[in-house]
N, C-alpha and C positions, 0 to 999 in steps of 0.2 A: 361638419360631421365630427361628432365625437369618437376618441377611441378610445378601449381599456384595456390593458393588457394585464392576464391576473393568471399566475402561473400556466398551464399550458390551454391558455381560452384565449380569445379575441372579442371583444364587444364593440360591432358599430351602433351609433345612435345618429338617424339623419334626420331633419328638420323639412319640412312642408315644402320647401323651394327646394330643396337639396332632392328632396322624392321626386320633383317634378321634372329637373334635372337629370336625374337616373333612368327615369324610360325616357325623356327626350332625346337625352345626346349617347346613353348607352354606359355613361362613366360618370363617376363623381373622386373628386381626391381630396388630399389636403395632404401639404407638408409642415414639416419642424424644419426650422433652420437653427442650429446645434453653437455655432459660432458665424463668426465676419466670413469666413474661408467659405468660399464658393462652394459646393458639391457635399458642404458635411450636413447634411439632410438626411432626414427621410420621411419617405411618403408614403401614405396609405390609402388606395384607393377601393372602391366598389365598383363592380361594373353585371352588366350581363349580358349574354348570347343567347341568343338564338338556338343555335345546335348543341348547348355544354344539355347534360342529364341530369346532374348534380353537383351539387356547390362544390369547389376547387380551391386550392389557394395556390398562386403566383409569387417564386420568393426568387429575389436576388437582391444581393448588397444593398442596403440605403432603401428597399422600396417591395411591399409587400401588397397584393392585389386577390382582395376576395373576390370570384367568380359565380355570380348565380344562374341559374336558368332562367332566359326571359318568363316562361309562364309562370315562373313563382314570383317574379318581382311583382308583374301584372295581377297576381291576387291577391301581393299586399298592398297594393294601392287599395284595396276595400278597404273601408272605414271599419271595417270589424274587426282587419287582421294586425294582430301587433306588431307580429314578429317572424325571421325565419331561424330555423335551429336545427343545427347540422352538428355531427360526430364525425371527424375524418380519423380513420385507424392510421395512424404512421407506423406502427409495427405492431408484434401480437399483443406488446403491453402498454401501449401508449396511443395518446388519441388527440386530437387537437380539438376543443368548443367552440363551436362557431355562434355567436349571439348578433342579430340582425335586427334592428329595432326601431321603430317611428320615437322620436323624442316628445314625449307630451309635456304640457303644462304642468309645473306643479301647483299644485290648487292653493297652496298658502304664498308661493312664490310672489314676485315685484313682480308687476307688467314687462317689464325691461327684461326679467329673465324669463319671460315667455312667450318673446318675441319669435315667430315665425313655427312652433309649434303646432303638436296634431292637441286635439282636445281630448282631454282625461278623461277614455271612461269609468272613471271613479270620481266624478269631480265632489261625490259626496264623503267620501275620506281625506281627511290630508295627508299629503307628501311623507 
């Protein structure tokens, strides 16, 4: 899974086994380990429920957990859908981007960097 973090957005990007992972087991994560020192981490996971309405974010120290609704994960497993995109208001002037995304191929890319990839539908542009 990749992450970005670009002033007040988050962008996940998850890979073909990584999707398939996420409706099987319900979670997908990945951490940074920061230095040797045990616990100086942090982790970022994807997950979804069953009962949530709308996408959530989970924060405490070292480890941040985007929340989606199971039936929006199960309609981007369609090969049509890219993406999920969510605006959480954190107060009246501020708002967190939630970017949720299938990692595709890039089409002038190595084979090596488009190992386990969804297929471009653009694969008639380049990257």
């Amino acid at each position: 899974m990749k992450l970005r973090i670009k002033g007040n957005s988050l962008r996940l990007r998850i890979s073909r086994s990584e999707m398939d992972r996420l409706v099987e087991s319900g979670r997908i994560e990945d951490t940074v380990q920061f230095t040797p020192v045990a616990g100086e981490s942090f982790t970022y996971s994807l997950e979804h429920e069953r009962g949530a309405r709308k996408i959530a974010v989970r924060y405490a120290p070292g480890n941040v957990a985007v929340v989606v609704p199971t039936a929006s994960v199960m309609r981007w497993t369609d090969e049509s859908e890219v993406g999920i995109y969510d605006s959480l208001a954190l107060d009246a002037s501020t708002s967190l981007e939630l970017i949720l995304e299938k990692d595709f191929a890039c089409i002038d890319g190595s084979d090596a960097d488009n190992t386990d990839t969804f297929q471009n539908p653009n694969e008639a542009a380049a990257c």
